[in-house]
mmCIF file as Biopython writes it, N, C-alpha, C and O atoms, coordinates in Angstrom:
data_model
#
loop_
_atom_site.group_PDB
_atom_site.id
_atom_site.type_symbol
_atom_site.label_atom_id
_atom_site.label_alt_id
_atom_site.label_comp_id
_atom_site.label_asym_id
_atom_site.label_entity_id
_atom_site.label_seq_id
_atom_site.pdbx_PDB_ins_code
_atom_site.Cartn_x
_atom_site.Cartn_y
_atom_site.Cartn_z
_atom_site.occupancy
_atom_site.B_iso_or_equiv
_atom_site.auth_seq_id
_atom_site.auth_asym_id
_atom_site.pdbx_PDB_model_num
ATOM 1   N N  . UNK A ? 1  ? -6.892  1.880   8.780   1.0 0.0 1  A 1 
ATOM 2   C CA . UNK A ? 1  ? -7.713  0.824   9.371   1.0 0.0 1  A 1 
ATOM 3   C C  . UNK A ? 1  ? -9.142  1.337   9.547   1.0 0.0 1  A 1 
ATOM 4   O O  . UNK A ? 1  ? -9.271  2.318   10.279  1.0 0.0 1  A 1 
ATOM 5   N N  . UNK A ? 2  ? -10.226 0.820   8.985   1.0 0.0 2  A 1 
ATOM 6   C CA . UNK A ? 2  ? -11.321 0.959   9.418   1.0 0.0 2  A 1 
ATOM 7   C C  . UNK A ? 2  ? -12.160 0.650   10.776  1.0 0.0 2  A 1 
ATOM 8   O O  . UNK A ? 2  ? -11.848 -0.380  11.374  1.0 0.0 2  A 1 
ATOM 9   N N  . UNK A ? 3  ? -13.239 1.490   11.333  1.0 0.0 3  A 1 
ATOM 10  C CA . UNK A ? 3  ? -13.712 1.268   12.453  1.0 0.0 3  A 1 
ATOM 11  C C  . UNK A ? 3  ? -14.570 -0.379  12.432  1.0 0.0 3  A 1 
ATOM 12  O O  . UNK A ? 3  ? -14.576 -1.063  11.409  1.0 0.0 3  A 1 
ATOM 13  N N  . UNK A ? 4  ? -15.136 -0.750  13.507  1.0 0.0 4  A 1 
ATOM 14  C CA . UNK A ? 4  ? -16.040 -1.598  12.834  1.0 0.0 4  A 1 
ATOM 15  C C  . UNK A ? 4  ? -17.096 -1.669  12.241  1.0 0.0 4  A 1 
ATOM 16  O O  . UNK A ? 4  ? -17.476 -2.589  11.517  1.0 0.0 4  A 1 
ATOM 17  N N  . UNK A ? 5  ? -18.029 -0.005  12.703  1.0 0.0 5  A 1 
ATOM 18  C CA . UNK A ? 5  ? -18.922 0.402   12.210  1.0 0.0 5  A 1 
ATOM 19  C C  . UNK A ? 5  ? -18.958 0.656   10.657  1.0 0.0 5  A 1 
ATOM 20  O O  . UNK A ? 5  ? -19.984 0.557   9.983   1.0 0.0 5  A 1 
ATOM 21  N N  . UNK A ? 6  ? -17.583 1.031   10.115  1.0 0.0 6  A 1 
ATOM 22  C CA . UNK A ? 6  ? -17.098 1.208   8.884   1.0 0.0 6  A 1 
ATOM 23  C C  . UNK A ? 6  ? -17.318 -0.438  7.904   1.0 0.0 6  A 1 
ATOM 24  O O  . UNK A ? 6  ? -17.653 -0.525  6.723   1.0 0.0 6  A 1 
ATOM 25  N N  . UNK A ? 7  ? -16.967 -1.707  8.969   1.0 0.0 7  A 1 
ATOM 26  C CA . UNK A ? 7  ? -16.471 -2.814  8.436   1.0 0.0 7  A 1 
ATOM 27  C C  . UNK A ? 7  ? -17.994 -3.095  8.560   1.0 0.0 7  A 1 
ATOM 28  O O  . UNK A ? 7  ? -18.490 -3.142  7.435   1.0 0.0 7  A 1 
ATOM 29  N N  . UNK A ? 8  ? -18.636 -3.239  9.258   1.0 0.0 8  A 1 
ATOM 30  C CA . UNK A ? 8  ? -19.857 -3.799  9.176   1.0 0.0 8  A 1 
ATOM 31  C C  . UNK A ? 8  ? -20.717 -3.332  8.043   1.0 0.0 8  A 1 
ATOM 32  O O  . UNK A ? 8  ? -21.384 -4.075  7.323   1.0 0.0 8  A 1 
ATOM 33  N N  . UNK A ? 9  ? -20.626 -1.871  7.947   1.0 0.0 9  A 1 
ATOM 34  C CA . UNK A ? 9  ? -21.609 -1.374  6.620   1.0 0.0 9  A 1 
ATOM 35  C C  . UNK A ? 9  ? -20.896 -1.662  5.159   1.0 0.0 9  A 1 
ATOM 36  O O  . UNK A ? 9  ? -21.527 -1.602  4.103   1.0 0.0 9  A 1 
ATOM 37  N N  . UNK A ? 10 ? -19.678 -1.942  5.234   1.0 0.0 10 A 1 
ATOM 38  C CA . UNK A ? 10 ? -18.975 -2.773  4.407   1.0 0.0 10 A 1 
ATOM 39  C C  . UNK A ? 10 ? -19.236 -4.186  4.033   1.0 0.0 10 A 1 
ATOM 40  O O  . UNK A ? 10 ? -19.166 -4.589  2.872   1.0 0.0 10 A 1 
ATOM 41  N N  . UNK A ? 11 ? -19.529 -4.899  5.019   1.0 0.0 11 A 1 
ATOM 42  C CA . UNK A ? 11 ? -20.290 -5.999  4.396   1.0 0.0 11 A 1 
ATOM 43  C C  . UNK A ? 11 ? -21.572 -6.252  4.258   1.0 0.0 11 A 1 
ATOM 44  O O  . UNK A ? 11 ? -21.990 -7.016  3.388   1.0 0.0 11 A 1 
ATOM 45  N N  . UNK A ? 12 ? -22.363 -5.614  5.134   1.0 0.0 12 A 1 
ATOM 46  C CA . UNK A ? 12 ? -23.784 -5.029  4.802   1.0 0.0 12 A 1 
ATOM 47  C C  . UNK A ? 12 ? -23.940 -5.384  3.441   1.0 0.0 12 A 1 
ATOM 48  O O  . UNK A ? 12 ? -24.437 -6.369  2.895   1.0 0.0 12 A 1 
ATOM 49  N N  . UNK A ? 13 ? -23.199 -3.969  2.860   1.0 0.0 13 A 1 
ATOM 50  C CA . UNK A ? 13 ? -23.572 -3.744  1.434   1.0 0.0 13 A 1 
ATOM 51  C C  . UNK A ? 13 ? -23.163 -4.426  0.746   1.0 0.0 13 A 1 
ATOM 52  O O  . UNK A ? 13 ? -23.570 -4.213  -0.396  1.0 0.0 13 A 1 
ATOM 53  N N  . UNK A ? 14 ? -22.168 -5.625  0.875   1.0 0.0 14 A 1 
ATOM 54  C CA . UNK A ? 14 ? -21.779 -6.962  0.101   1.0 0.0 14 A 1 
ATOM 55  C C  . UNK A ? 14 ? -22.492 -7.618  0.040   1.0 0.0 14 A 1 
ATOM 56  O O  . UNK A ? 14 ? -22.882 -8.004  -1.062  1.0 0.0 14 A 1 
ATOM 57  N N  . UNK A ? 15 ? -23.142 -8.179  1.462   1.0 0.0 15 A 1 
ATOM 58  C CA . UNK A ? 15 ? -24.525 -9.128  1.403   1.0 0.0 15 A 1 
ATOM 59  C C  . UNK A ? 15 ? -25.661 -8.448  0.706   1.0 0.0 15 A 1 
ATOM 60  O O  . UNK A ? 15 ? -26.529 -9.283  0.450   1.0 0.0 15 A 1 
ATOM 61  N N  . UNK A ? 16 ? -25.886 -7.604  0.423   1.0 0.0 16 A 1 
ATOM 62  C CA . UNK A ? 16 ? -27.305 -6.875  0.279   1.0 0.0 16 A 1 
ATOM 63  C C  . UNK A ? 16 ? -26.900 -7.107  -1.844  1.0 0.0 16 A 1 
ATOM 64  O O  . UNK A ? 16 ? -27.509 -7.746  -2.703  1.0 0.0 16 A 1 
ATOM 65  N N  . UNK A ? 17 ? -26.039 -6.511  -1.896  1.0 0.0 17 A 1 
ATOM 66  C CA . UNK A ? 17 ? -25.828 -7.199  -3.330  1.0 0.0 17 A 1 
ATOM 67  C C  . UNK A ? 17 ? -25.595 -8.338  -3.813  1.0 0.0 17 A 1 
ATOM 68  O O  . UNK A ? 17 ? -25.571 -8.424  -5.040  1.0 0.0 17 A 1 
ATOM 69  N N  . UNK A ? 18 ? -25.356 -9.539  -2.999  1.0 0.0 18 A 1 
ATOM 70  C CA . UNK A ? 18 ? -25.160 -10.283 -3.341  1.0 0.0 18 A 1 
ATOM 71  C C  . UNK A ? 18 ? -26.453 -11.357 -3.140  1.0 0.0 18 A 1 
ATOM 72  O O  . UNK A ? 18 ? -26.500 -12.483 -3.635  1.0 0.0 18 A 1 
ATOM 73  N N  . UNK A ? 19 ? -27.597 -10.667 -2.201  1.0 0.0 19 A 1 
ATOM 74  C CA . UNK A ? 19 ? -28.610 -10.841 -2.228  1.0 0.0 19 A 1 
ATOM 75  C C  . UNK A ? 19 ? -29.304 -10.554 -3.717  1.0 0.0 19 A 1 
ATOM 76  O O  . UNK A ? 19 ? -29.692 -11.388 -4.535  1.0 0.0 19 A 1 
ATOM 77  N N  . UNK A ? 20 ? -29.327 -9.413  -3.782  1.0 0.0 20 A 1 
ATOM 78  C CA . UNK A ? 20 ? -29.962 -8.637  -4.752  1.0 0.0 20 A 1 
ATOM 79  C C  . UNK A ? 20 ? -29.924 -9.528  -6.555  1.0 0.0 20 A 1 
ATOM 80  O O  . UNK A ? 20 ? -30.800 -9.673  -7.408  1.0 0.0 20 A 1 
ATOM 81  N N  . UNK A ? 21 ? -28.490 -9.943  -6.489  1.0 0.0 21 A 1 
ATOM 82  C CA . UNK A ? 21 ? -27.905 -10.819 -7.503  1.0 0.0 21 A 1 
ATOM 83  C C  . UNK A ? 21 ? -28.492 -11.641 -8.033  1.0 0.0 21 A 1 
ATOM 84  O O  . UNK A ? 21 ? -28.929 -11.685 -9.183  1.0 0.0 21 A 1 
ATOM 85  N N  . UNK A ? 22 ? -28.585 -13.050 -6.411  1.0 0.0 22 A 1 
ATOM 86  C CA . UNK A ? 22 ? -29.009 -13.885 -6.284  1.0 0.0 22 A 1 
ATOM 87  C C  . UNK A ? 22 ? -30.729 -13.755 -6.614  1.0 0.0 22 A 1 
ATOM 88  O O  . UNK A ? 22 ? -31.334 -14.781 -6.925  1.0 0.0 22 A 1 
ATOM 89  N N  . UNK A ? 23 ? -31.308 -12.707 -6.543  1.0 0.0 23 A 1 
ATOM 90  C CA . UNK A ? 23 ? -33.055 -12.875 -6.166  1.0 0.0 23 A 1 
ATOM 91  C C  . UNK A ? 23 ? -33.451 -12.783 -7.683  1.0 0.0 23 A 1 
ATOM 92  O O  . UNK A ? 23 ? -34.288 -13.437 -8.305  1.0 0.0 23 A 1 
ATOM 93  N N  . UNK A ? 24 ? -32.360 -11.490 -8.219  1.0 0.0 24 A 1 
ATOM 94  C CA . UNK A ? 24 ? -32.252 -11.299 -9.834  1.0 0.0 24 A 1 
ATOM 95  C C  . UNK A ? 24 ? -32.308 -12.712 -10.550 1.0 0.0 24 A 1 
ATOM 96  O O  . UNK A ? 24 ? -33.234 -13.262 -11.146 1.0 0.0 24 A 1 
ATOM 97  N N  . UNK A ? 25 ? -31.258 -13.038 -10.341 1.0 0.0 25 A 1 
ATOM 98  C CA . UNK A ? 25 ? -31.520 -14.056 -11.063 1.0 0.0 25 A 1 
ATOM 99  C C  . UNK A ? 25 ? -32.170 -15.259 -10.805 1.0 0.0 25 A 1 
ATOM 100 O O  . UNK A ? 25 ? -31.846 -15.970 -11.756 1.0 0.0 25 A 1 
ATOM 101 N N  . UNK A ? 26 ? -32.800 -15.814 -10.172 1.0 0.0 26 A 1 
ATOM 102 C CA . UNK A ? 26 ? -33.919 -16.683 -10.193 1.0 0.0 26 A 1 
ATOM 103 C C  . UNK A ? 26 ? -35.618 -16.332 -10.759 1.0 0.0 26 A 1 
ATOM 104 O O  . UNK A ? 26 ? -36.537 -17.071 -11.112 1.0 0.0 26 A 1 
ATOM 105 N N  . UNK A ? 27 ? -35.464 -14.698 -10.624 1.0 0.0 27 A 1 
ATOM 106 C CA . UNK A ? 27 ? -36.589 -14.294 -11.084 1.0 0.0 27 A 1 
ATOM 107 C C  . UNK A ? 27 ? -36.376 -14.548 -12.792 1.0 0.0 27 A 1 
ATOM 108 O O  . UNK A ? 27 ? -37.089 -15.088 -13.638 1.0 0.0 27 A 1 
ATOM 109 N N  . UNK A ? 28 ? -35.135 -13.932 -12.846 1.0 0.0 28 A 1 
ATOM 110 C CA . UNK A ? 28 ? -35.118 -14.487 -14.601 1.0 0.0 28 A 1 
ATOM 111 C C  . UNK A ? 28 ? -35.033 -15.611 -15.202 1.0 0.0 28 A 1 
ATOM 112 O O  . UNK A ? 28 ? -35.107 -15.590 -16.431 1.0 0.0 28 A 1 
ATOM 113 N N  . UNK A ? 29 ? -34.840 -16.998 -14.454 1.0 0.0 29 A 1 
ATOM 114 C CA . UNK A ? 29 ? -34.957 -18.254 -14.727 1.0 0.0 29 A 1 
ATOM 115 C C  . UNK A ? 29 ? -36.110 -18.584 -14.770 1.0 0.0 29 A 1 
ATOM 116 O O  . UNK A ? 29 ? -36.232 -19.768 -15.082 1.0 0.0 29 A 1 
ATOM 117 N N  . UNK A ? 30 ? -37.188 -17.975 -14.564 1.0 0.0 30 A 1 
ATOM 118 C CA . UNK A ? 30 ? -38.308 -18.457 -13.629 1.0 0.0 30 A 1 
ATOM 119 C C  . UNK A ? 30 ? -39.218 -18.525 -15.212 1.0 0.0 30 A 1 
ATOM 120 O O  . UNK A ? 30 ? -38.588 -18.544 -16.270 1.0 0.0 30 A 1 
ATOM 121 N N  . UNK A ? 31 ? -40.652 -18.554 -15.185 1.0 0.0 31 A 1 
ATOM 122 C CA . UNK A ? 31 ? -41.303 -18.965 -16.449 1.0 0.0 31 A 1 
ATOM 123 C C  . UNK A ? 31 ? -41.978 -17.118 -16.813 1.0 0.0 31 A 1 
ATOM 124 O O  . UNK A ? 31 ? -41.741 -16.366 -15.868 1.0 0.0 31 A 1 
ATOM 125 N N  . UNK A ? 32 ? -42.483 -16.660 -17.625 1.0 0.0 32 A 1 
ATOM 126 C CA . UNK A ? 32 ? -43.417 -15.820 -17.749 1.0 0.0 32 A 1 
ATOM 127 C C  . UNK A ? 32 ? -44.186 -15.610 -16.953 1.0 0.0 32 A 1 
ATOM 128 O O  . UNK A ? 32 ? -44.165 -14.603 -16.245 1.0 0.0 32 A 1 
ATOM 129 N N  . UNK A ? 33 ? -45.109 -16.590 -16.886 1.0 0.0 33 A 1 
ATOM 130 C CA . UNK A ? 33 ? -46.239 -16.845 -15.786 1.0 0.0 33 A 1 
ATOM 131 C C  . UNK A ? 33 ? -46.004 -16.457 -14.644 1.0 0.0 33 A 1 
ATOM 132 O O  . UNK A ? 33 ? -46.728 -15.725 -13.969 1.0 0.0 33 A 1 
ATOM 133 N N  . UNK A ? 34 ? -44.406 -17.175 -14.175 1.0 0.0 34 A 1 
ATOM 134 C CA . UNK A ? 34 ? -44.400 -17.106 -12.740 1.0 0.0 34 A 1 
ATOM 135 C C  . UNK A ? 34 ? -43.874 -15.329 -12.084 1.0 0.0 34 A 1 
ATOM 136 O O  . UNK A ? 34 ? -43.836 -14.815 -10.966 1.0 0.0 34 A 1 
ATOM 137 N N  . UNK A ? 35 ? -43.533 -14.848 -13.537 1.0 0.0 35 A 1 
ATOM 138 C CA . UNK A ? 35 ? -43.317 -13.289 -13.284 1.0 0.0 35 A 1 
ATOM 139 C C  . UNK A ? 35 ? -44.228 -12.332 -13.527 1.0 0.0 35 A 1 
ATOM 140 O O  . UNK A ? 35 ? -44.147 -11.207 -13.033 1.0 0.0 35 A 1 
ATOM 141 N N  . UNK A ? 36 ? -45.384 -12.803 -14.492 1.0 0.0 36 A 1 
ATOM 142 C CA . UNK A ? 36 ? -46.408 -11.661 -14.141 1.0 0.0 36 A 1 
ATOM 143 C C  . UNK A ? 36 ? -47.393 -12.173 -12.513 1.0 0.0 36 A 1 
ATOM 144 O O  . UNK A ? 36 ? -48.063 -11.290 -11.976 1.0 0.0 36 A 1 
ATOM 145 N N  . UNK A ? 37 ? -47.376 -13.317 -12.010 1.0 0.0 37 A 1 
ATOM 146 C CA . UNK A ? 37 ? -47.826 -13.378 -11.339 1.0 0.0 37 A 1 
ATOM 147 C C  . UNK A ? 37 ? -47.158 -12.765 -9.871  1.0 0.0 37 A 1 
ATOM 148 O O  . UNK A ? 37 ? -47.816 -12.314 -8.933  1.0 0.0 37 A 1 
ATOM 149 N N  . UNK A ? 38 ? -45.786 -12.871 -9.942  1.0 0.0 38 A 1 
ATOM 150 C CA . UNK A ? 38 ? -44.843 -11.978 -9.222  1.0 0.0 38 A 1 
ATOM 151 C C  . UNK A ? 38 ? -45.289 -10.426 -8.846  1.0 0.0 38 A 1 
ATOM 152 O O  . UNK A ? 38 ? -45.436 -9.905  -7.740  1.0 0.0 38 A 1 
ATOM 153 N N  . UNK A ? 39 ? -45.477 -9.788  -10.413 1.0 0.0 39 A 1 
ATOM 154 C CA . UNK A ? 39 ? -45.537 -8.908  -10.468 1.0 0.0 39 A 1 
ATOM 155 C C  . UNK A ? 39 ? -47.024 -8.152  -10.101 1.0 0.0 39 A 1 
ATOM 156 O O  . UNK A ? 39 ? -46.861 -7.018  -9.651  1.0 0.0 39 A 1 
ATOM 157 N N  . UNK A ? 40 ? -48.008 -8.454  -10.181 1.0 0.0 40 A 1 
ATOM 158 C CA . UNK A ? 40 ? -49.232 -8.768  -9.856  1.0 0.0 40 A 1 
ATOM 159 C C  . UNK A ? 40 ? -49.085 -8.613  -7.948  1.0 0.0 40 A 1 
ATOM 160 O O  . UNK A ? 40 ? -49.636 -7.822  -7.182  1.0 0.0 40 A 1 
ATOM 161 N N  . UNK A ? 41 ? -48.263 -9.555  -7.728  1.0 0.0 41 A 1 
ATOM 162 C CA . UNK A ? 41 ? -48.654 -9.597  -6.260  1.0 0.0 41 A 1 
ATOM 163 C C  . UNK A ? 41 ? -47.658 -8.599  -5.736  1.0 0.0 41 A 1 
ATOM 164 O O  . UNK A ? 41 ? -48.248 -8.075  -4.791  1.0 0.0 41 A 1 
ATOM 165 N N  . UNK A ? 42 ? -46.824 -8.216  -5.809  1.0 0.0 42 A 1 
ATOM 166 C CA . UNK A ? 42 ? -45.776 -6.977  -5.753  1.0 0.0 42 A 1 
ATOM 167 C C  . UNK A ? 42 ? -46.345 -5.503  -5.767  1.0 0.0 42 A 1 
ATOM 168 O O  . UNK A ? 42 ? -45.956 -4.521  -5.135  1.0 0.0 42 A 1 
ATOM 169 N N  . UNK A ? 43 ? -47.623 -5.667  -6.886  1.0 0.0 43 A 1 
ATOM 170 C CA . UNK A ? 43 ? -48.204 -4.443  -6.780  1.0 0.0 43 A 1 
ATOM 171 C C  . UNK A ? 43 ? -49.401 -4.108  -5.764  1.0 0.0 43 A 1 
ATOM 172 O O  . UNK A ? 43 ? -49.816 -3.107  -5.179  1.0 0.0 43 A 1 
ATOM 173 N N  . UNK A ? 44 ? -49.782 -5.634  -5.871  1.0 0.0 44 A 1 
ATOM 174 C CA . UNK A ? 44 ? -51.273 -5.538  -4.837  1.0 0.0 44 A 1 
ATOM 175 C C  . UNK A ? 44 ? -50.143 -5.158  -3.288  1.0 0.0 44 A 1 
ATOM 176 O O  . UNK A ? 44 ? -50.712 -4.431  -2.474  1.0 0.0 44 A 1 
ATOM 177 N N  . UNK A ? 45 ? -49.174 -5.446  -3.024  1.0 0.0 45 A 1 
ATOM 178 C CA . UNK A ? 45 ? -48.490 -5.469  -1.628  1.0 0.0 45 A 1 
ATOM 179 C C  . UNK A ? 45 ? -48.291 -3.931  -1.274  1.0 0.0 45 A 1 
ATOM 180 O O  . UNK A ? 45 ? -48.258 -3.354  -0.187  1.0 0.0 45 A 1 
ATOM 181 N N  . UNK A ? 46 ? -48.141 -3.358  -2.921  1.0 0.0 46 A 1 
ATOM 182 C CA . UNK A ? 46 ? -47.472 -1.961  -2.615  1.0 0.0 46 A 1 
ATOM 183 C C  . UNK A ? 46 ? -48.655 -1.066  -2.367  1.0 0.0 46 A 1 
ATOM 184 O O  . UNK A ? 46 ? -48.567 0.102   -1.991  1.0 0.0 46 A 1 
ATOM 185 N N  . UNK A ? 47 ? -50.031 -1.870  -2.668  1.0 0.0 47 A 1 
ATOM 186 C CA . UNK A ? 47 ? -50.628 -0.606  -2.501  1.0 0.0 47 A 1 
ATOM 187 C C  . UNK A ? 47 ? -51.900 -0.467  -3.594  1.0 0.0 47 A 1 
ATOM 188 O O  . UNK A ? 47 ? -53.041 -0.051  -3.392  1.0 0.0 47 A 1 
ATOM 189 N N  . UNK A ? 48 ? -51.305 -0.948  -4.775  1.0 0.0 48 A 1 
ATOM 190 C CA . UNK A ? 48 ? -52.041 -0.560  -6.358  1.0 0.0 48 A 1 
ATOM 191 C C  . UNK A ? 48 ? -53.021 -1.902  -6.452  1.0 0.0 48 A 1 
ATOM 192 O O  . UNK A ? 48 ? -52.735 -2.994  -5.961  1.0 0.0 48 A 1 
ATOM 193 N N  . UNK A ? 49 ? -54.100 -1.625  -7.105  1.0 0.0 49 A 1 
ATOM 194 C CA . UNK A ? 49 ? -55.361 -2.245  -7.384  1.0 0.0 49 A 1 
ATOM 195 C C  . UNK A ? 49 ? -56.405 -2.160  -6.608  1.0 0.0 49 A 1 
ATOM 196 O O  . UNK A ? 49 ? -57.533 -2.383  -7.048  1.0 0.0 49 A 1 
ATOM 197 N N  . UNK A ? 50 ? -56.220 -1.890  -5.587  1.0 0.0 50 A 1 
ATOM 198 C CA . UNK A ? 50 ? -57.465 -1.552  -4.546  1.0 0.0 50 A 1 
ATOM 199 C C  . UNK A ? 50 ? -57.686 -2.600  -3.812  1.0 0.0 50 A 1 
ATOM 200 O O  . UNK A ? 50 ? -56.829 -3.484  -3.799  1.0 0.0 50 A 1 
ATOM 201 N N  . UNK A ? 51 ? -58.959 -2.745  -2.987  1.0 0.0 51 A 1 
ATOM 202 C CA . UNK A ? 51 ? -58.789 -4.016  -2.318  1.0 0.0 51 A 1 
ATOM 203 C C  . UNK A ? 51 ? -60.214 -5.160  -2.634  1.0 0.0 51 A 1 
ATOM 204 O O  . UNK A ? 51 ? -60.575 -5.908  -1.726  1.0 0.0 51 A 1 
ATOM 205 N N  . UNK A ? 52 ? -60.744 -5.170  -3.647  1.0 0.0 52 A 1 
ATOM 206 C CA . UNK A ? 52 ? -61.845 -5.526  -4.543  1.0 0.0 52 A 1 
ATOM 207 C C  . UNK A ? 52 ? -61.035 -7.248  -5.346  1.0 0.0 52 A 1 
ATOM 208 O O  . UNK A ? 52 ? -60.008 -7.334  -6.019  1.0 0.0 52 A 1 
ATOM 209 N N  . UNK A ? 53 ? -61.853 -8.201  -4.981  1.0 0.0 53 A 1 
ATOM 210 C CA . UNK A ? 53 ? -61.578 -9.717  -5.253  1.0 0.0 53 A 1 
ATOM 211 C C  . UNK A ? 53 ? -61.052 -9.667  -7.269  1.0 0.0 53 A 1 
ATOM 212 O O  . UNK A ? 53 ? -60.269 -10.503 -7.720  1.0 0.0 53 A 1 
ATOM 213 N N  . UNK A ? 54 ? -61.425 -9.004  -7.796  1.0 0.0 54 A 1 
ATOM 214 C CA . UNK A ? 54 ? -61.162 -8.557  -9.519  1.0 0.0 54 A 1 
ATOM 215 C C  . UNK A ? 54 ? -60.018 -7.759  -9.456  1.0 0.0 54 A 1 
ATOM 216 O O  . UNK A ? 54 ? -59.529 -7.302  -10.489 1.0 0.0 54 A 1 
ATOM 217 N N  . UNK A ? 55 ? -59.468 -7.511  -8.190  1.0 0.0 55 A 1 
ATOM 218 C CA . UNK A ? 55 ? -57.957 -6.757  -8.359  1.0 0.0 55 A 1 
ATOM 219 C C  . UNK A ? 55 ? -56.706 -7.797  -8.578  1.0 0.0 55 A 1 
ATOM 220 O O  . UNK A ? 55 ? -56.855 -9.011  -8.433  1.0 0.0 55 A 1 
ATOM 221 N N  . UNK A ? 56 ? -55.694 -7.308  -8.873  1.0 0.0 56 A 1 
ATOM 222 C CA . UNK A ? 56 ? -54.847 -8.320  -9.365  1.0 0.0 56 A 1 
ATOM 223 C C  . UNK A ? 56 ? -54.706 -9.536  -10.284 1.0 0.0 56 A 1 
ATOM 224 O O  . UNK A ? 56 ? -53.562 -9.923  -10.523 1.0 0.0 56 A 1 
ATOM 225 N N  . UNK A ? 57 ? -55.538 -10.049 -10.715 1.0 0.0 57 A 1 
ATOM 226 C CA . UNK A ? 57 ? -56.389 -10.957 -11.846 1.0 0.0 57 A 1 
ATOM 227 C C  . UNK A ? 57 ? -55.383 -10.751 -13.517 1.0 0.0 57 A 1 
ATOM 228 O O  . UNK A ? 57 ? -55.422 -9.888  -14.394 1.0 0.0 57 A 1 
ATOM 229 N N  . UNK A ? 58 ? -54.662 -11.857 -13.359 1.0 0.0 58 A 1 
ATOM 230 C CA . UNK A ? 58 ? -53.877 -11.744 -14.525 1.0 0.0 58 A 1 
ATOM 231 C C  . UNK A ? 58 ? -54.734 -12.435 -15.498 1.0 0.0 58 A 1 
ATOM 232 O O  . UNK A ? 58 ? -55.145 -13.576 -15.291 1.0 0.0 58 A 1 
ATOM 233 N N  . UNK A ? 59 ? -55.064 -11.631 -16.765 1.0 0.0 59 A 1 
ATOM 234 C CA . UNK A ? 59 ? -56.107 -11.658 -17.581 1.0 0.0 59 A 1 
ATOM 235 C C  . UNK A ? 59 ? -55.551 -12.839 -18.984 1.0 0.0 59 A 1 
ATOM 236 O O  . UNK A ? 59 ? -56.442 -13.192 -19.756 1.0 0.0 59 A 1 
ATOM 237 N N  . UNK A ? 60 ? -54.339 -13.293 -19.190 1.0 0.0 60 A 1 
ATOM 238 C CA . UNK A ? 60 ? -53.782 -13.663 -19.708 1.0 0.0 60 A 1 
ATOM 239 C C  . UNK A ? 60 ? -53.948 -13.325 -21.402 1.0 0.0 60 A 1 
ATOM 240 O O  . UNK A ? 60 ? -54.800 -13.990 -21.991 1.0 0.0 60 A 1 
ATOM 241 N N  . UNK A ? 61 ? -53.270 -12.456 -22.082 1.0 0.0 61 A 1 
ATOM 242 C CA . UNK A ? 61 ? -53.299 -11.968 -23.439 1.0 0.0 61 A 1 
ATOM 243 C C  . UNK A ? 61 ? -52.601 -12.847 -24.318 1.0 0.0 61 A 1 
ATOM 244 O O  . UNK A ? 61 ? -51.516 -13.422 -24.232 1.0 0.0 61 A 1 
ATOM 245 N N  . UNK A ? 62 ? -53.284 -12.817 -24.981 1.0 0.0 62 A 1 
ATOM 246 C CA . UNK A ? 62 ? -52.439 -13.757 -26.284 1.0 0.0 62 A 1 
ATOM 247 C C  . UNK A ? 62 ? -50.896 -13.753 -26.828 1.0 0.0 62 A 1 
ATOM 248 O O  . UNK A ? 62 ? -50.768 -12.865 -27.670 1.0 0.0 62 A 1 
ATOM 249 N N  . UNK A ? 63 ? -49.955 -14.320 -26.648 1.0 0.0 63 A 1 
ATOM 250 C CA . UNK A ? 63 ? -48.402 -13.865 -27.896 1.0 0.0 63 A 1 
ATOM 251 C C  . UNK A ? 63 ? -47.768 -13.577 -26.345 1.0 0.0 63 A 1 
ATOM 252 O O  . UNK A ? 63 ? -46.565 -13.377 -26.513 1.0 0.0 63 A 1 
ATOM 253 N N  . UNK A ? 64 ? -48.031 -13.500 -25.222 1.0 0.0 64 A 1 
ATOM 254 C CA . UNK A ? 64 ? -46.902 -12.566 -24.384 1.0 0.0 64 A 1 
ATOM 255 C C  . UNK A ? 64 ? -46.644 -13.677 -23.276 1.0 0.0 64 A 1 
ATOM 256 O O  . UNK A ? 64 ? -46.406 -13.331 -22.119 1.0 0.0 64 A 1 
ATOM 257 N N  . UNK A ? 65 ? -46.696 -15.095 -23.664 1.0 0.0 65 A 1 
ATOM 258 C CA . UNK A ? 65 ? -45.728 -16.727 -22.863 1.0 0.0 65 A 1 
ATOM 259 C C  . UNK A ? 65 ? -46.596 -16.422 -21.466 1.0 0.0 65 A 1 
ATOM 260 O O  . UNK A ? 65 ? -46.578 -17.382 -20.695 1.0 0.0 65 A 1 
ATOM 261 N N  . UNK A ? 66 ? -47.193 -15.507 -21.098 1.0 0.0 66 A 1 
ATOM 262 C CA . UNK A ? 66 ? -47.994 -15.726 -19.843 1.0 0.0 66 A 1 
ATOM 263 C C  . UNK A ? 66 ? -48.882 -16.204 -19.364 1.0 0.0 66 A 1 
ATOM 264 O O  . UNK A ? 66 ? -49.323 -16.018 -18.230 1.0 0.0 66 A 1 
ATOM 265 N N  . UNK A ? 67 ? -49.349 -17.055 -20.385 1.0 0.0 67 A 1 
ATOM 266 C CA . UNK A ? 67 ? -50.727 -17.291 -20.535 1.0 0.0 67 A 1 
ATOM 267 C C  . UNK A ? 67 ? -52.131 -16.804 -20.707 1.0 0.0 67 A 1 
ATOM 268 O O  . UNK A ? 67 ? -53.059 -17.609 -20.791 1.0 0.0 67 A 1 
#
């Protein structure tokens, strides 16, 4: 028999994957666009681009559905 402390981090880690699942896949339904722009703001959050109004600025390249 497990403690509850045992049972709780037991489902913890059920929800947390089944989170994880769920977030997965809507990001992959989602358009190009709406994932470099994702990704863009994911990085400005973490830290990367600096803090200058030309940071984060998805430049949109030709052939790659992102615009």
């Amino acid at each position: 028999m497990e403690t509850p402390h045992e049972s709780l981090d037991e489902n913890f880690k059920k929800i947390k994957f089944a989170l994880e699942e769920d977030v997965l896949s809507k990001v992959k339904s989602c358009s190009p666009y709406f994932f470099e722009k994702l990704v863009v703001k994911l990085l400005m959050k973490m830290g990367y681009g600096g803090a200058s109004e030309e940071s984060g600025v998805i430049t949109g390249k030709s052939g790659d559905e992102g615009y």
